[in-house]
N, CA, C and O of each residue as an XYZ file, in Angstrom:
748
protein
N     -18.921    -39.057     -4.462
C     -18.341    -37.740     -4.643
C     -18.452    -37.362     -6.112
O     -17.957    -38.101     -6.963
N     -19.001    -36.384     -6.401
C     -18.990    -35.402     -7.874
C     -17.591    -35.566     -8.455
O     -16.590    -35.323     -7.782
N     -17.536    -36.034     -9.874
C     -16.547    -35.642    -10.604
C     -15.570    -34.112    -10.150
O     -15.991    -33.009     -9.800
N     -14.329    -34.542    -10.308
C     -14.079    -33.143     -9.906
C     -12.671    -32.682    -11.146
O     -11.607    -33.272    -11.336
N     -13.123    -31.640    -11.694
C     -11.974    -30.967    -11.919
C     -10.642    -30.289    -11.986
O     -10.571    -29.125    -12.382
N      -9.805    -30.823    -11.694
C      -8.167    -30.725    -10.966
C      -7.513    -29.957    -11.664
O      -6.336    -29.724    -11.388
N      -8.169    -29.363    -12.782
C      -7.509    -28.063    -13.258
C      -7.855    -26.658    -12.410
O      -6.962    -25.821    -12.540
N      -8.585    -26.383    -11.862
C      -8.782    -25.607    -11.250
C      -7.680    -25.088    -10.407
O      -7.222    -23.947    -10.347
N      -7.324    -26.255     -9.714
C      -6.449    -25.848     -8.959
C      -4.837    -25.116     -9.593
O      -3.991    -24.575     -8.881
N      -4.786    -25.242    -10.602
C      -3.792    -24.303    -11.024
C      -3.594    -23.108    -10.690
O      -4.625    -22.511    -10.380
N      -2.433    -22.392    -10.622
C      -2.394    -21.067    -10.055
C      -2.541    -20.209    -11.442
O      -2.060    -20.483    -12.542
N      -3.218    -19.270    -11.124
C      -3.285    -18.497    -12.993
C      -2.785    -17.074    -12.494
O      -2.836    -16.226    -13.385
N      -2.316    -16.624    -11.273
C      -1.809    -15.676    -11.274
C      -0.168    -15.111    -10.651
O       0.092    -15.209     -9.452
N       0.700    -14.609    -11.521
C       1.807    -15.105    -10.839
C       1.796    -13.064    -10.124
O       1.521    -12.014    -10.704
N       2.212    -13.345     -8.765
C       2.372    -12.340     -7.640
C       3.597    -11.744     -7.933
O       3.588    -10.513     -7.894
N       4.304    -12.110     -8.123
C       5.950    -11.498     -8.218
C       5.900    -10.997     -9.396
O       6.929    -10.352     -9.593
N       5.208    -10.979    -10.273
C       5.547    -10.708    -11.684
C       4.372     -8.955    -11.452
O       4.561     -7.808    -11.857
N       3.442     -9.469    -10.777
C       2.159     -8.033    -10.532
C       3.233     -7.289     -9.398
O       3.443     -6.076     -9.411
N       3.698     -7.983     -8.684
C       3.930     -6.774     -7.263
C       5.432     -6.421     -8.235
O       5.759     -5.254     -8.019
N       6.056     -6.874     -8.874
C       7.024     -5.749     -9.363
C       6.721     -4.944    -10.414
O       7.397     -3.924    -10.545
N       5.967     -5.146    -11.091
C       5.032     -3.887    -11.658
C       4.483     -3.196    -11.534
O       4.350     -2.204    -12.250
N       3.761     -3.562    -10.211
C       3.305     -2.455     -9.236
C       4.059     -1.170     -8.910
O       3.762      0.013     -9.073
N       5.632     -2.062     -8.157
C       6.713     -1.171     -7.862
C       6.811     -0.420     -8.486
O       6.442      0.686     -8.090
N       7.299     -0.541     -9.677
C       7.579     -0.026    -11.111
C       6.676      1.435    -11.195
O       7.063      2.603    -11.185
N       5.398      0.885    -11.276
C       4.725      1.858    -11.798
C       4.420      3.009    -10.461
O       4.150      4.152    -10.831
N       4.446      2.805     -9.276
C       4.409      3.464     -8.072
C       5.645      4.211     -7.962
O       5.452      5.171     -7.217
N       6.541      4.180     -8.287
C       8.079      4.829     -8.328
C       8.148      6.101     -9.539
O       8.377      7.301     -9.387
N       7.774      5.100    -11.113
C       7.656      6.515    -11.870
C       6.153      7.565    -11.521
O       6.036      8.759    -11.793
N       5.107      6.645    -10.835
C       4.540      7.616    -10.779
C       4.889      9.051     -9.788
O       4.518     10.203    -10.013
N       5.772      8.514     -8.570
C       6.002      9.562     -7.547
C       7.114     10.117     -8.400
O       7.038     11.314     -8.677
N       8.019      9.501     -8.804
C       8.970     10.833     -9.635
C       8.313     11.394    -10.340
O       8.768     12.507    -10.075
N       7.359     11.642    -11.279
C       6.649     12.311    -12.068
C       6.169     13.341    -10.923
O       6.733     14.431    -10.831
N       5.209     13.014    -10.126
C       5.051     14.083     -8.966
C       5.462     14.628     -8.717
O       5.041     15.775     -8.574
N       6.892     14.165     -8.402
C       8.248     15.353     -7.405
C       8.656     15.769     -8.244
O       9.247     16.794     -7.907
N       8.750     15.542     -9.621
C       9.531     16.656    -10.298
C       8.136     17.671    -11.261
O       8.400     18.533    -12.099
N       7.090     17.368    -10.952
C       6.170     18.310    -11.440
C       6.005     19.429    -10.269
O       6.256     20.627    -10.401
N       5.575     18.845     -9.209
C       4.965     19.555     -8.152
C       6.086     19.636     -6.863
O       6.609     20.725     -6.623
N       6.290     18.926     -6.380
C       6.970     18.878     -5.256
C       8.479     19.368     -5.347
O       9.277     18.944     -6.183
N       8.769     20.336     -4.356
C      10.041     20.951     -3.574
C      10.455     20.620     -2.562
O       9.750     20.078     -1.711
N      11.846     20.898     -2.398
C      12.617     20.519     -0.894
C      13.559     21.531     -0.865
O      14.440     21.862     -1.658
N      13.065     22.115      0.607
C      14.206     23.075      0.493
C      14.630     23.477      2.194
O      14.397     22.580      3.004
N      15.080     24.447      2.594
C      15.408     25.209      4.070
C      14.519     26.044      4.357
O      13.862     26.717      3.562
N      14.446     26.034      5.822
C      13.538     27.280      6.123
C      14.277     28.375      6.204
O      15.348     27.774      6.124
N      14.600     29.506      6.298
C      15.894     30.574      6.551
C      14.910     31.384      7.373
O      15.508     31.670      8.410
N      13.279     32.057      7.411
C      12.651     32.647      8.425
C      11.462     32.023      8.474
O      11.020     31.436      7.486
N      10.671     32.092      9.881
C       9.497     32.041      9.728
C       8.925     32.822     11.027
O       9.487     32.858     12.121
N       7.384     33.596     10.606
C       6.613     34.502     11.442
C       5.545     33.850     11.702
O       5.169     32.896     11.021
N       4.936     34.298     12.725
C       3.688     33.424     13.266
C       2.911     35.106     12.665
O       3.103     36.308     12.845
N       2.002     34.234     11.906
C       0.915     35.521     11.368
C      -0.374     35.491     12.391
O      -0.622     36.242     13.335
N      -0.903     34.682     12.026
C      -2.324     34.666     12.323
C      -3.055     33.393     12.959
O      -2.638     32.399     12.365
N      -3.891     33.081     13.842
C      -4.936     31.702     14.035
C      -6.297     31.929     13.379
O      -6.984     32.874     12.991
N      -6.343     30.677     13.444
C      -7.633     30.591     12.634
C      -8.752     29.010     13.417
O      -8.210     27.955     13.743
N      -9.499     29.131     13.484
C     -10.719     28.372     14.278
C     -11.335     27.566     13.825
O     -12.239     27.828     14.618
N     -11.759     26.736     13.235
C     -13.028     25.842     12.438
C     -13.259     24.398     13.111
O     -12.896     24.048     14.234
N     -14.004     23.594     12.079
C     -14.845     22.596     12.767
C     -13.592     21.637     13.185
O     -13.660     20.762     14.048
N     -12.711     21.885     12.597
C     -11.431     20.860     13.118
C     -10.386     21.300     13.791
O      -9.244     20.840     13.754
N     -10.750     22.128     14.362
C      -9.728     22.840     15.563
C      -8.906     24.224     14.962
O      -9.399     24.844     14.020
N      -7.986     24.530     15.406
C      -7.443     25.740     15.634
C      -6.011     25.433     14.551
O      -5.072     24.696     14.852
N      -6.162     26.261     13.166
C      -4.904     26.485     12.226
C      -4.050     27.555     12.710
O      -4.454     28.676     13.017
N      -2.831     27.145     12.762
C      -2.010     28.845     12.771
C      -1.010     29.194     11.987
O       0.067     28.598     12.017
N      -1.264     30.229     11.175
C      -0.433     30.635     10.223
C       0.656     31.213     10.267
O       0.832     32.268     10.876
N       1.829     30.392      9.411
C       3.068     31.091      9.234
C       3.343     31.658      8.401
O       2.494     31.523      7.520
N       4.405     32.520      8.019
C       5.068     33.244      6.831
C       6.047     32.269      6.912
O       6.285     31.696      7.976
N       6.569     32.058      6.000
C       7.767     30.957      5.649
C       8.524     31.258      4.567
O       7.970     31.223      3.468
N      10.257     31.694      4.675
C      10.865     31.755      3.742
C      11.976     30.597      3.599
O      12.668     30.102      4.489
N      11.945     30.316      2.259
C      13.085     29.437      1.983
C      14.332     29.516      1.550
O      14.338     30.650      1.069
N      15.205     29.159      1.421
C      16.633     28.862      0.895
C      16.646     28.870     -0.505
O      17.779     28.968     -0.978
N      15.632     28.789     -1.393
C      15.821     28.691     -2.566
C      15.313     29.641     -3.634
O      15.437     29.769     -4.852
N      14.428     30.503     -2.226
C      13.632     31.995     -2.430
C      12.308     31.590     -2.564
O      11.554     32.559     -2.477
N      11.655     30.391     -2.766
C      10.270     30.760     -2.068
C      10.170     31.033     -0.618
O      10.785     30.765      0.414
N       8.798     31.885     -1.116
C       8.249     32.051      0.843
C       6.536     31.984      0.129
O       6.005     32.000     -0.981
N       6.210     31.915      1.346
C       4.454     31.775      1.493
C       4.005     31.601      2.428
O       4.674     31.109      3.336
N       2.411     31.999      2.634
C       2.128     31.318      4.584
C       2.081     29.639      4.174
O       2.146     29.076      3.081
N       1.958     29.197      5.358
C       2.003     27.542      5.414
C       0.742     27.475      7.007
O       0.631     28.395      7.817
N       0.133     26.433      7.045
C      -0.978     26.514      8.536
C      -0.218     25.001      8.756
O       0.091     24.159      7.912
N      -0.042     25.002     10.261
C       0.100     23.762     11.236
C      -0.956     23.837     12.009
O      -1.533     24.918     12.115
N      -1.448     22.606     12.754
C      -2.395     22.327     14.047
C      -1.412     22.945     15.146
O      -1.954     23.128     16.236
N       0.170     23.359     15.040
C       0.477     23.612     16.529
C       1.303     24.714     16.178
O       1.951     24.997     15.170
N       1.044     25.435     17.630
C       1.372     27.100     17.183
C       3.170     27.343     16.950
O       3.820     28.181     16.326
N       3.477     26.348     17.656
C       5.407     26.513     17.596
C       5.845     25.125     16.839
O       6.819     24.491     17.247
N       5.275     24.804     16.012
C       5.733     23.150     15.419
C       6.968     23.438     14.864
O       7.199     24.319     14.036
N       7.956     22.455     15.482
C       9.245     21.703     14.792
C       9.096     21.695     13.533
O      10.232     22.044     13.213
N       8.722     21.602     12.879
C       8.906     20.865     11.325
C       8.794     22.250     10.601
O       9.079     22.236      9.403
N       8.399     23.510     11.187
C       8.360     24.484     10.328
C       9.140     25.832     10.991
O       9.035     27.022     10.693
N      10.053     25.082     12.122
C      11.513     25.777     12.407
C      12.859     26.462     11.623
O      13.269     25.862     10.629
N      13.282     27.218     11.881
C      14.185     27.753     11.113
C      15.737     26.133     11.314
O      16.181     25.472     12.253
N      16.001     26.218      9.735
C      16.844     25.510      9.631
C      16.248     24.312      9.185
O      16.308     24.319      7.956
N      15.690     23.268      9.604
C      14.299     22.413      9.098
C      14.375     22.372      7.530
O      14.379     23.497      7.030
N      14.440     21.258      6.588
C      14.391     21.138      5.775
C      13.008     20.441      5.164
O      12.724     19.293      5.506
N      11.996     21.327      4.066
C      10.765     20.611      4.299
C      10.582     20.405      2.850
O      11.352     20.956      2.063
N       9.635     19.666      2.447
C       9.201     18.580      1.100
C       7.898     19.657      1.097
O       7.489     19.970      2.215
N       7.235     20.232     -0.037
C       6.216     21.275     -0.318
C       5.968     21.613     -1.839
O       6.740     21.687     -2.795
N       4.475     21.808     -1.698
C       4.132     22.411     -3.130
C       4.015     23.694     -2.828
O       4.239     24.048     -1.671
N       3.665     24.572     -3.757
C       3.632     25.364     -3.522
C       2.494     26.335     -4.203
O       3.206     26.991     -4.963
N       1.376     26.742     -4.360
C       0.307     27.590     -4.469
C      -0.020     29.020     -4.913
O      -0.785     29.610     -4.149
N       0.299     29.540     -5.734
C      -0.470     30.732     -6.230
C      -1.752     30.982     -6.254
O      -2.627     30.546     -7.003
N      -1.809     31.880     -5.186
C      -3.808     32.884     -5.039
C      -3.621     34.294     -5.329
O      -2.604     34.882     -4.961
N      -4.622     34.904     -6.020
C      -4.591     36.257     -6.196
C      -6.042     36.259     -5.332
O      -6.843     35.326     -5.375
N      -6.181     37.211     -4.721
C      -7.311     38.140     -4.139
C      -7.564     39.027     -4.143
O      -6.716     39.647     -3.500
N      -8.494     39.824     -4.589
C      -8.531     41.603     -4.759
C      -6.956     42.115     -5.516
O      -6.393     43.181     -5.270
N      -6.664     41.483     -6.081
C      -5.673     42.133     -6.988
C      -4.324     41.958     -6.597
O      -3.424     42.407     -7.306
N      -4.031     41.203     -5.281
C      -2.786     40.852     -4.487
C      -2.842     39.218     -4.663
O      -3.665     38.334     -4.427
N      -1.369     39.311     -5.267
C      -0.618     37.578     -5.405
C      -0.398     37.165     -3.713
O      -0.161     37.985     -2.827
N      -0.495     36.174     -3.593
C       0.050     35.243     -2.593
C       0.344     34.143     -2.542
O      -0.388     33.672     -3.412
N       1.246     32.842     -1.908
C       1.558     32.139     -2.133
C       1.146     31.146     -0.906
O       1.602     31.313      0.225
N       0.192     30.040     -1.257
C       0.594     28.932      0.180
C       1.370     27.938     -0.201
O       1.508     27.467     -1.329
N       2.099     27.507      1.247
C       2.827     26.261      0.861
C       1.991     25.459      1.921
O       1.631     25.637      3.085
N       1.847     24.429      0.899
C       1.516     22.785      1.600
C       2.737     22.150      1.600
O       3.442     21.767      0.667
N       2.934     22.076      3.300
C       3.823     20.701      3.572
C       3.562     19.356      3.085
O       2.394     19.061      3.337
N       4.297     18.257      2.381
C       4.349     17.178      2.262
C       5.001     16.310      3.056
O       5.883     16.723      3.809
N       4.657     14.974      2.998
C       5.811     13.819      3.333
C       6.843     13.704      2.368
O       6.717     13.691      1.144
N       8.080     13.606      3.182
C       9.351     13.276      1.967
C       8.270     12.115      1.031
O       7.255     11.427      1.136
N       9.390     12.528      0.064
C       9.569     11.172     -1.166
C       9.516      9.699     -0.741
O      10.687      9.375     -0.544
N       8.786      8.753     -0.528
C       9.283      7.280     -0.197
C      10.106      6.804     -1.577
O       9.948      7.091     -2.763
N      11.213      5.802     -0.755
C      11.749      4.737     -1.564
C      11.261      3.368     -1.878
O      11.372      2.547     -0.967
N      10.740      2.973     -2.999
C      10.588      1.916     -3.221
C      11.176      0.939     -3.700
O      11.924      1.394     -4.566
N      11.301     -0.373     -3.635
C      12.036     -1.284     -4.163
C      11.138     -2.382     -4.434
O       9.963     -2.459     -4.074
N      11.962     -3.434     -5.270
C      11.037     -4.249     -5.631
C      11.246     -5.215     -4.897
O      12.209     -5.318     -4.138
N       9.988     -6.362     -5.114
C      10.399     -7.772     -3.603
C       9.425     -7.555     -2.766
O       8.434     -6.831     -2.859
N       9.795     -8.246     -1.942
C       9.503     -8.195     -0.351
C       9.735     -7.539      0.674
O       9.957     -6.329      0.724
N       9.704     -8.153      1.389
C      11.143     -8.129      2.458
C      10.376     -7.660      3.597
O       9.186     -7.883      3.377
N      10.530     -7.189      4.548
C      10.357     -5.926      5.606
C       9.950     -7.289      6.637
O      10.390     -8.439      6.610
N       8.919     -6.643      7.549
C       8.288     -7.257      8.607
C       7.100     -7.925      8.017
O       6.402     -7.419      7.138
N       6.894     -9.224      8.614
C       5.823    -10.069      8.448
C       5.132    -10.762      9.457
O       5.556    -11.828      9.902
N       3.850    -10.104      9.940
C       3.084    -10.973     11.504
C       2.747    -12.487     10.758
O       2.202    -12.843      9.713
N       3.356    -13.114     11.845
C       2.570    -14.543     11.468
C       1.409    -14.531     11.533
O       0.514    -15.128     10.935
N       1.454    -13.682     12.439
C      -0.852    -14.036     12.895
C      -1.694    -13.758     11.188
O      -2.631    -14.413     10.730
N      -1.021    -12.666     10.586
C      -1.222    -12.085      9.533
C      -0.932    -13.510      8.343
O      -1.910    -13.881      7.693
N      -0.111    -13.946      8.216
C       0.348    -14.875      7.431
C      -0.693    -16.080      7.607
O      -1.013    -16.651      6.564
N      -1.307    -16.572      8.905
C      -2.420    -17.637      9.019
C      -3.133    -17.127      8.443
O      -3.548    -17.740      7.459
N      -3.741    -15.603      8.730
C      -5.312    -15.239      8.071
C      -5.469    -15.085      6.563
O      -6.450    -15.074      5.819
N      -4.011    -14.956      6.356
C      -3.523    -14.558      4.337
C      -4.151    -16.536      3.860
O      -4.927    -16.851      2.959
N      -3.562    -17.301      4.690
C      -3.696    -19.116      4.392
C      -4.837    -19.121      4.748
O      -5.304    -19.772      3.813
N      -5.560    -18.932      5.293
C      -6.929    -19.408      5.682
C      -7.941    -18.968      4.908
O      -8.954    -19.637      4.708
N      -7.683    -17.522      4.300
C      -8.172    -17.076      2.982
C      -7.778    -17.723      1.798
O      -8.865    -18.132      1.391
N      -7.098    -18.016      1.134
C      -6.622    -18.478      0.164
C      -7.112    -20.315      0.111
O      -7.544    -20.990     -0.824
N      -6.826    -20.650      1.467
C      -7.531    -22.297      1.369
C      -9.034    -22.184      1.117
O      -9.610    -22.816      0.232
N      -9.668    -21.276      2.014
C     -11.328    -21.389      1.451
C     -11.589    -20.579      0.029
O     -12.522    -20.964     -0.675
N     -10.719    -19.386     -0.429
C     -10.794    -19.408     -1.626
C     -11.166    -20.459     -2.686
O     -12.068    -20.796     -3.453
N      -9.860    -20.792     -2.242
C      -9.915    -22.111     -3.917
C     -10.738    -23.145     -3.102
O     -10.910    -23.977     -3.992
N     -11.296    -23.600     -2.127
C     -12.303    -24.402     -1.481
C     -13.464    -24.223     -2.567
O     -14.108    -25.019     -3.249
N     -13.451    -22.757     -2.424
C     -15.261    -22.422     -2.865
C     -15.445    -22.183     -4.543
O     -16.499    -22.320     -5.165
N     -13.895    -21.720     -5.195
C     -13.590    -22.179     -6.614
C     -14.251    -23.591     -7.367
O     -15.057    -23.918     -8.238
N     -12.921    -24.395     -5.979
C     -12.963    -25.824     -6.295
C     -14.396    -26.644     -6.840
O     -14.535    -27.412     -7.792
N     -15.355    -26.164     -5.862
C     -16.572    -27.008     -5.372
C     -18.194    -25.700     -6.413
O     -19.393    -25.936     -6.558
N     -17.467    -24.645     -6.797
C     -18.744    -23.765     -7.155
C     -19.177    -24.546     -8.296
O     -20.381    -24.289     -8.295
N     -18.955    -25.437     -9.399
C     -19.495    -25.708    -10.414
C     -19.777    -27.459     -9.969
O     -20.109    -28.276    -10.828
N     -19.641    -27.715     -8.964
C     -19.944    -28.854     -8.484
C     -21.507    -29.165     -8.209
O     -22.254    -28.420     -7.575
N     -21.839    -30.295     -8.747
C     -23.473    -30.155     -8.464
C     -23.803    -30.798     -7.262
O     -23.083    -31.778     -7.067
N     -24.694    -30.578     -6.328
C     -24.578    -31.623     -5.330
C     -23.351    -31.155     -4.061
O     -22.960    -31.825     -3.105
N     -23.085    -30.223     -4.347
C     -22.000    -29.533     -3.379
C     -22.656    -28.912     -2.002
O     -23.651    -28.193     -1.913
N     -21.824    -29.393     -0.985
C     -22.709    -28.742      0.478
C     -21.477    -28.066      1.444
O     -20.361    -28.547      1.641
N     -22.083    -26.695      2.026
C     -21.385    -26.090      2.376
C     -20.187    -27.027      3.471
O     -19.133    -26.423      3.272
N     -19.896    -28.132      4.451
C     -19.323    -29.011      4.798
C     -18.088    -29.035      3.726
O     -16.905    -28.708      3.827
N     -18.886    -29.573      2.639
C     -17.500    -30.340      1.314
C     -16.654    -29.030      1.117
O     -15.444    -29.252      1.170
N     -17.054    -27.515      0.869
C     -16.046    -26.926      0.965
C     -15.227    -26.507      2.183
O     -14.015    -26.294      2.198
N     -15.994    -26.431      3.094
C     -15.204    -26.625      4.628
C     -14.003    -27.629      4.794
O     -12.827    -27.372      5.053
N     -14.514    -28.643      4.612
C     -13.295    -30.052      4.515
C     -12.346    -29.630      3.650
O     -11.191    -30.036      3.773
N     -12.697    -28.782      2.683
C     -11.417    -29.330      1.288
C     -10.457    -28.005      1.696
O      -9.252    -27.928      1.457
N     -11.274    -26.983      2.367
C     -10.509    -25.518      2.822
C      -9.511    -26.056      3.635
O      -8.376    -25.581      3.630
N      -9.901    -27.221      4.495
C      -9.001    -27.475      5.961
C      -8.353    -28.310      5.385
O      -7.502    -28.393      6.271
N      -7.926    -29.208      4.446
C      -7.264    -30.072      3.722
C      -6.315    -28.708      2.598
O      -5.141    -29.002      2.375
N      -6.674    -27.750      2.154
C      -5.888    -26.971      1.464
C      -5.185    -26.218      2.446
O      -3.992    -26.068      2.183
N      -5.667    -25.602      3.710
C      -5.212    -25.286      4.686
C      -3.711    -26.007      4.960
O      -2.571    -25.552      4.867
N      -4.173    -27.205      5.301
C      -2.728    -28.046      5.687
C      -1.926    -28.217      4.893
O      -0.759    -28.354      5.262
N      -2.304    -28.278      3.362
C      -1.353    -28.506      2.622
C      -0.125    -26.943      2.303
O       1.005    -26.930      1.814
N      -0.976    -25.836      2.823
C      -0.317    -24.867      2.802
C       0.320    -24.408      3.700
O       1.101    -23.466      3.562
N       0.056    -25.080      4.911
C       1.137    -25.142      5.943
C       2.186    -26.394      5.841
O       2.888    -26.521      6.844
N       2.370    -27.184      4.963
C       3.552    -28.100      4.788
C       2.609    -29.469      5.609
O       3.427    -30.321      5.957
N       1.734    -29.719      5.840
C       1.705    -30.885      6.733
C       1.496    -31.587      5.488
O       2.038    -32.692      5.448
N       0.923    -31.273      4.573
C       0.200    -32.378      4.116
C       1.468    -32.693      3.093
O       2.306    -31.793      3.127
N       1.790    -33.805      2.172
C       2.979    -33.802      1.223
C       2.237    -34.764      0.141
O       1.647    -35.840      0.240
N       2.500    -33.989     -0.808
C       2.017    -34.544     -2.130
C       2.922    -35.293     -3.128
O       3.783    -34.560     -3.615
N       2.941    -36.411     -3.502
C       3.731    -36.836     -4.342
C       3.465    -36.461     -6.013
O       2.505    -36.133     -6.710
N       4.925    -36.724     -6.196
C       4.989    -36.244     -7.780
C       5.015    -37.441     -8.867
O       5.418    -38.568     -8.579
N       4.712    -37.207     -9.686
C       4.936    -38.417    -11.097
C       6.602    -38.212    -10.956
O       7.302    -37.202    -10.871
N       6.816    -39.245    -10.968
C       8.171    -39.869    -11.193
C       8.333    -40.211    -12.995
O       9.146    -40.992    -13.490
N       7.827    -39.800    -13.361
C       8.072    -39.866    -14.813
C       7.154    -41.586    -15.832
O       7.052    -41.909    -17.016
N       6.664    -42.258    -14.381
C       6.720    -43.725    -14.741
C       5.440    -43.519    -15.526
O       4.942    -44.618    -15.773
N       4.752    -42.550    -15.989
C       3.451    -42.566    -16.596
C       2.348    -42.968    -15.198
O       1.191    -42.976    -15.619
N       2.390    -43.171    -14.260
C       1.389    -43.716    -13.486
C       0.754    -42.311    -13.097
O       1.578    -41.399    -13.158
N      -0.114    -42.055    -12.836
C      -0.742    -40.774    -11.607
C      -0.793    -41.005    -10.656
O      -1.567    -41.944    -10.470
N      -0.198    -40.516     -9.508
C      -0.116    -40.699     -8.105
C      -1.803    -40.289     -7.826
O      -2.435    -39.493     -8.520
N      -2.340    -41.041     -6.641
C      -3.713    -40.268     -6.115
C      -3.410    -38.768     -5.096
O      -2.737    -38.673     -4.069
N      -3.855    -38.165     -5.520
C      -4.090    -37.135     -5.089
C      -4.288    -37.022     -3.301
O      -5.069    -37.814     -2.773
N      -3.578    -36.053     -2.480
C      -3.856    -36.161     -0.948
C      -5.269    -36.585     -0.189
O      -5.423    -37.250      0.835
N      -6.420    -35.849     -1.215
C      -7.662    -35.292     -0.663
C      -8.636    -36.158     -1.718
O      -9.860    -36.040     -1.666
């Protein structure tokens, strides 16, 4: 067997430290959004104006006034949609067009605001969780073995299914007990 390098296997990237920075930066970026662009407000009227036809089916236009004094048309795919009912509270930008010398206003509906937090947490498929381990074992498999001379696709197969197990708990690795000795390694 090729000399092998056991530094490799170090982890050089810590996840919790990226995915809450992530958070971080995904949160001020949507507040920056909602308070540049985005509104929430009531519907108080709305008129069915007009339909309209194209390669993606049939728009139909409303007049839409709000609670906070915008109004503008707004287009749904459905001619009586819920979400742009009187009373209905909706998340929207809102659009200035002039044409031939007449202002008008569209509103684009949005999705509310999401909440983010930092962590974890939520729902997790196991099936999902094997294929996350089964990636990560042939990962560092093909790390492990790329500067290896004399390396055959097999040796990283074996060492994937040996990192495999060790990442499902079967395998158990002992630690230096302090006695100066080096324990041998599982694999």
């Amino acid at each position: 067997m090729a000399d092998i390098n056991w530094n490799k296997l170090k982890p050089e990237f810590d996840w919790d430290r990226a995915e809450a920075r992530l958070a971080d930066k995904m949160q001020a970026a949507h507040q920056h959004i909602q308070k540049v662009n985005m509104k929430t407000a009531k519907i108080t009227a709305c008129t069915f104006v007009r339909e309209w036809t194209g390669a993606t089916g049939t728009i139909y236009y409303h007049d839409i006034t709000l609670d906070n004094g915008d109004s503008g048309s707004v287009g749904t795919k459905e001619k009586n949609s819920a979400k742009i009912s009187v009373g209905e509270t909706v998340t929207y930008n809102i659009e200035e067009k002039e044409f031939n010398g007449r202002k008008s206003y569209n509103i684009k509906l949005t999705a509310p605001a999401p909440t983010f937090t930092k962590g974890g947490g939520g729902y997790s498929n196991p099936g999902n969780q094997q294929e996350i381990r089964k990636s990560v074992a042939l990962n560092n498999a093909v790390q492990f073995w790329k500067d290896q001379k004399g390396a055959k696709t097999q040796d990283v197969l074996v060492t994937a299914e040996v990192f495999l197990k060790w990442l499902e708990g079967a395998v158990q690795t002992k630690v230096d007990d302090g006695g100066g000795q080096d324990e041998e390694m599982p694999f």
